[in-house]
C-alpha positions as CSV (number, residue, x, y, z in Angstrom):
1,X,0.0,0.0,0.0
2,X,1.9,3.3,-0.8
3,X,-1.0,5.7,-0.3
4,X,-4.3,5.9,1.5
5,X,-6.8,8.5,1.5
6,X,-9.0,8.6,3.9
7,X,-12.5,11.2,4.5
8,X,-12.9,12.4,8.0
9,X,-17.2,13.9,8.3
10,X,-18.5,16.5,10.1
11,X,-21.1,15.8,11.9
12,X,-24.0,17.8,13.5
13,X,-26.1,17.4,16.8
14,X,-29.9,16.9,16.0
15,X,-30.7,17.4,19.9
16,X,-28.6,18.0,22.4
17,X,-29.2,17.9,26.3
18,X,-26.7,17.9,29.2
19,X,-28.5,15.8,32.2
20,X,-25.9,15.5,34.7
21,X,-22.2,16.2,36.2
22,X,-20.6,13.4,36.3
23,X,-18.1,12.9,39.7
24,X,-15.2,12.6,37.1
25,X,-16.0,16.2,35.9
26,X,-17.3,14.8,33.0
27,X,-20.9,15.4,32.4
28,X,-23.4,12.5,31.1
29,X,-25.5,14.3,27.4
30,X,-27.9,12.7,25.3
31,X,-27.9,14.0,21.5
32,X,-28.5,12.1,18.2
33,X,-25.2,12.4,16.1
34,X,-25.7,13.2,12.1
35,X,-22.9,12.6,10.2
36,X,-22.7,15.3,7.2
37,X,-20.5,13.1,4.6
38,X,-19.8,16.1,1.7
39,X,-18.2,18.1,3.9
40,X,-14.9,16.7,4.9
41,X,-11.4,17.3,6.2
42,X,-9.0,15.0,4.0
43,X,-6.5,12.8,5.4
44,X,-3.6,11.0,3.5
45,X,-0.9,8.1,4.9
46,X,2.6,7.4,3.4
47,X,4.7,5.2,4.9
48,X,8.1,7.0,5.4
49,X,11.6,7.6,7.1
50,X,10.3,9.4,10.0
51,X,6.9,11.0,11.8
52,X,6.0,14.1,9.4
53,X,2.4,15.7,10.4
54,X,1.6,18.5,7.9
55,X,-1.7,20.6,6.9
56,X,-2.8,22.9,4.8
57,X,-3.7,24.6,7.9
58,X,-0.9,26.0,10.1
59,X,-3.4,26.3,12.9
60,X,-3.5,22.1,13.5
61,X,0.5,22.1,13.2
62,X,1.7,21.5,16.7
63,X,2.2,19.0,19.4
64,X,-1.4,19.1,20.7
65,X,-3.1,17.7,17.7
66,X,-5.6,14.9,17.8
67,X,-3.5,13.3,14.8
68,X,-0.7,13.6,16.6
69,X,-1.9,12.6,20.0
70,X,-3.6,9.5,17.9
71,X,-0.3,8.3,16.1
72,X,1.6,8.2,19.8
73,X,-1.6,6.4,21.5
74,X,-1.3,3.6,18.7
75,X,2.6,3.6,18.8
76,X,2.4,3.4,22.8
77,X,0.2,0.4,22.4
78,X,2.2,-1.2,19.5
79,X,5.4,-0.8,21.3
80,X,7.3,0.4,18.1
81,X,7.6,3.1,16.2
82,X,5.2,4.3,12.6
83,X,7.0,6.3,10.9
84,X,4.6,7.5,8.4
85,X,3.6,11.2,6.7
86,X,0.4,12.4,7.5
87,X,-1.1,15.0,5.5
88,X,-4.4,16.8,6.6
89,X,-6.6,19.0,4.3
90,X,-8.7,21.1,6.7
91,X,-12.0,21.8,5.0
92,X,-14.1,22.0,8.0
93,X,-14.1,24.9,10.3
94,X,-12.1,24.4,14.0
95,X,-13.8,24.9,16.8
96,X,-17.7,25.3,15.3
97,X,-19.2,22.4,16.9
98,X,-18.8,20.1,13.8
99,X,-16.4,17.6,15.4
100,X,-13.9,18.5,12.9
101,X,-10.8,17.3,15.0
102,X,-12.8,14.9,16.7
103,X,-13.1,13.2,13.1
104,X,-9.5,13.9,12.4
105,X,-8.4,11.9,15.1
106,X,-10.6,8.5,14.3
107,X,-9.6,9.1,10.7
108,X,-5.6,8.6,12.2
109,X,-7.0,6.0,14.3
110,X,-8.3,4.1,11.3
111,X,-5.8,5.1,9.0
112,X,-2.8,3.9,11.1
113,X,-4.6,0.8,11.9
114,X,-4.7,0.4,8.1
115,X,-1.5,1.2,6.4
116,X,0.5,-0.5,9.0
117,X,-1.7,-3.6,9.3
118,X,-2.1,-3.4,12.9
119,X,-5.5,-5.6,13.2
120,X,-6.5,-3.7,16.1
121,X,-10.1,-4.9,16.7
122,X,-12.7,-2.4,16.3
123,X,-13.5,-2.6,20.0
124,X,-10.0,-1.6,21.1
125,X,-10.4,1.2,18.7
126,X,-13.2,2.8,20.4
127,X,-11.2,2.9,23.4
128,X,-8.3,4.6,21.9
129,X,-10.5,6.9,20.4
130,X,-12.6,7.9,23.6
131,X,-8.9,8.8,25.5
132,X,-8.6,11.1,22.5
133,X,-12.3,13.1,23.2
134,X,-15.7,11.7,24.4
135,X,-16.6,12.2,20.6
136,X,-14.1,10.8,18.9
137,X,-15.5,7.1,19.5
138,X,-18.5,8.3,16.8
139,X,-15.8,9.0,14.1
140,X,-14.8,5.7,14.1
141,X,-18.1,4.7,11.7
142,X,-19.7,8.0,11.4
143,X,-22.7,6.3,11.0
144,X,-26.0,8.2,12.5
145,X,-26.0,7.1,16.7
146,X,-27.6,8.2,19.6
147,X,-25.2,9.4,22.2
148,X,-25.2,9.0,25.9
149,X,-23.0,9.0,28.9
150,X,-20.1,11.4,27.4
151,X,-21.3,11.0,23.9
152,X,-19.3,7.6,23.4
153,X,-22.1,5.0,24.2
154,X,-23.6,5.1,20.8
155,X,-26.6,3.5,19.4
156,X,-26.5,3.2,15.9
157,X,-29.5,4.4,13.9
158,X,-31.1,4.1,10.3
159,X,-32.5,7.4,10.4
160,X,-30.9,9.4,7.9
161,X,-31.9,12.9,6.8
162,X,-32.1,13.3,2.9
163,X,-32.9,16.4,2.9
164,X,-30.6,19.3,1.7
165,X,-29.0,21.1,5.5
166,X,-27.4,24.3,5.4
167,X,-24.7,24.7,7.3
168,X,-23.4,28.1,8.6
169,X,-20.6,29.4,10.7
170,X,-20.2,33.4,11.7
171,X,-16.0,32.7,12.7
172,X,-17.5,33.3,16.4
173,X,-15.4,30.7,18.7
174,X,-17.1,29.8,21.7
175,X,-14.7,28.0,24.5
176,X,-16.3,24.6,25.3
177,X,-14.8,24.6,28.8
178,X,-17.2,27.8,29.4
179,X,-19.7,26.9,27.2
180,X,-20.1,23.8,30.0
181,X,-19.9,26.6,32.8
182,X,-22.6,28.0,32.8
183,X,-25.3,24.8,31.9
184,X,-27.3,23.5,34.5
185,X,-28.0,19.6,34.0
186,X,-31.2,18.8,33.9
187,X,-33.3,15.8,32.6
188,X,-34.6,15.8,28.9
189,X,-37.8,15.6,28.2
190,X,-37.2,14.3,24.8
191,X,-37.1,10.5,24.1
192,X,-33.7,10.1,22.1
193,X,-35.4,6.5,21.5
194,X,-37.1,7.1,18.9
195,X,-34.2,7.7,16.5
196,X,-34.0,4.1,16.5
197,X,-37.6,2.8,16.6
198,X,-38.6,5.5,14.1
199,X,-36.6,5.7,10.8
200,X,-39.6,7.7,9.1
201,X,-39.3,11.0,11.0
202,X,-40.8,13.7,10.5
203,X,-38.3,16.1,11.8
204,X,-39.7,19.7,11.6
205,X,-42.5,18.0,13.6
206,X,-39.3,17.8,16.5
207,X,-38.5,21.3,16.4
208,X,-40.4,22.3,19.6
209,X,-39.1,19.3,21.4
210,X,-35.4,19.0,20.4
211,X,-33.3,21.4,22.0
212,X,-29.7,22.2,22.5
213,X,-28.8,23.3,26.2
214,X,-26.2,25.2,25.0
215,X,-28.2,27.8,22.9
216,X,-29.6,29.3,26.0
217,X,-26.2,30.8,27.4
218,X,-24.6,31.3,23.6
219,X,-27.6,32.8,22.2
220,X,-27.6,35.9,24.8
221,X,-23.7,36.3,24.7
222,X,-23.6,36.3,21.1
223,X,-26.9,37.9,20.0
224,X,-25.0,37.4,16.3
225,X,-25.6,33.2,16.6
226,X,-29.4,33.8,17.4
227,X,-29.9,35.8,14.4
228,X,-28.7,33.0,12.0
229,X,-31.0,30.4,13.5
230,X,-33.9,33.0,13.1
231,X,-32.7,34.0,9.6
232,X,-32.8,30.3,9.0
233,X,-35.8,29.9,9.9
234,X,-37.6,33.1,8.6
235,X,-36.0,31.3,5.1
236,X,-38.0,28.6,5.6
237,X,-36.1,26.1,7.4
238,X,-37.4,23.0,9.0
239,X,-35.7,22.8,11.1
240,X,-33.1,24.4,12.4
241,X,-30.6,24.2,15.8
242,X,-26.7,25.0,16.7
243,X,-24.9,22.5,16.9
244,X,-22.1,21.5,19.5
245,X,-21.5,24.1,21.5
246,X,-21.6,26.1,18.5
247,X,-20.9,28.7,16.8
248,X,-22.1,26.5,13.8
249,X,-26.1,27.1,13.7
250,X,-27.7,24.4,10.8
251,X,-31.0,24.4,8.9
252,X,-32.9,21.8,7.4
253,X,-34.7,22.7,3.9
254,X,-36.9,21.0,1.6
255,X,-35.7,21.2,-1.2
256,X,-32.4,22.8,-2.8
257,X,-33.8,25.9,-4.1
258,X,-35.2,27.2,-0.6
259,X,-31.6,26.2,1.1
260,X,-29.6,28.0,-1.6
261,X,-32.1,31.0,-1.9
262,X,-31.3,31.0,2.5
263,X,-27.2,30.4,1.5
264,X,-27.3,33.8,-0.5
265,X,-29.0,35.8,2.8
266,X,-25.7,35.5,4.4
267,X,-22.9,37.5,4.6
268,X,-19.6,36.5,2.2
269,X,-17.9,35.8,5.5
270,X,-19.3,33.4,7.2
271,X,-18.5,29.9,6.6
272,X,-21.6,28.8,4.2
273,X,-22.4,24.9,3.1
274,X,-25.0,22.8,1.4
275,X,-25.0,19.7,2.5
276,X,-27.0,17.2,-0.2
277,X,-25.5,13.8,0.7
């Protein structure tokens, strides 16, 4: 094998509710994760002399990269050395709540597992993957799953929106670690269930029952981040919700035309996607 290319998703949070701190600090969520498949960081594996980590993005190139971190998990469990290049093309935002590095990392996960013909079993995987982010573990099929605990026990789901989602990001970056500050746990009142019993959704029938905790606190720092979700919405959205802790806000259209007609009522600046996969 000299080269493999590998696709690393986005991914957005249809729902997302933060029902208790955990003693570990950690705090127990429930969320259904949506994997957006045409919009995708770009990861490539060459075996070579030494460890070279480059990017089209100067901003991942340092020590505390997920790839990074990944490639010395393996080689820690391996108990040799991978000397391979890694080469990431950064296509989706950092830090907008679209799981961007999160999916980096499984993709080095998977990718190093590959080229060097580890045959680390998939369980093992998920492990490595959840002492890289509570996240990460979804990456590793990027299939649509319900989340809970930390977001890394997944059920996987056939419920897949075909639907055209417009994705939008203002450059706003919200710190997780605060972003988690300020939410107070409570219990959802949303069945996260039905994701799996229920493939035939009817998802702008969800929209006054799916929240995101976080939009509460975000929304009234950054006035900005509300607007878009009402723009989205005044476009004729769906459906529409921020995802992660943002500053990403989504909308769900029906059909191509409305969604491109809402792409065009954005500024030239803000990160703008149509996702149709």
């Amino acid at each position: 094998m000299k080269t493999l290319l590998l696709n690393a998703p986005a991914k957005i949070n249809i729902g997302l509710n933060i029902v208790e701190k955990r003693l570990d600090g950690f705090h127990n969520l429930e969320t259904f994760f949506h994997p957006i498949y045409d919009l995708h960081d770009k990861l490539s594996f060459e075996k070579s002399e030494n460890f070279i980590f480059d990017s089209n993005n100067n901003l991942v190139k340092d020590e505390d990269n997920l790839i990074v971190k990944a490639h010395t998990l393996i080689e820690k469990l391996v108990r040799r050395k991978l000397t391979v290049k890694i080469n990431l093309e950064k296509n989706i935002p950092m830090g907008a709540g679209l799981g961007g590095g999160s999916s980096d990392a499984a993709a080095a996960i998977i990718g190093l597992n590959k080229i060097f013909d580890l045959k680390i079993p998939l369980k093992k995987l998920y492990e490595l993957a959840l002492e890289l982010g509570s996240d990460v573990p979804f990456f590793i099929t990027s299939k649509p799953a319900i989340g809970f605990s930390r977001g890394e026990v997944l059920t996987e789901s056939d419920f897949y929106i075909n639907l055209p989602i417009l994705i939008i990001n203002p450059g706003i970056h919200i710190s997780t670690r605060e972003a988690f500050s300020f939410i107070k746990p409570k219990k959802s009142n949303f069945d996260y269930n039905l994701f799996t019993r229920d493939k035939s959704i009817i998802i702008e029938e969800l929209k006054d029952s799916l929240k995101n905790d976080f939009e509460e606190y975000v929304f009234e720092k950054y006035p900005e981040i509300k607007n878009i979700k009402d723009k989205l919405y005044n476009c004729g959205a769906l459906f529409s919700l921020m995802s992660g802790t943002g500053s990403t806000v989504y909308g769900i259209f029906s059909d191509v035309t409305l969604a491109k007609a809402a792409y065009n009522k954005f500024p030239k600046k803000y990160f703008k996607f149509i996702s149709t996969e």
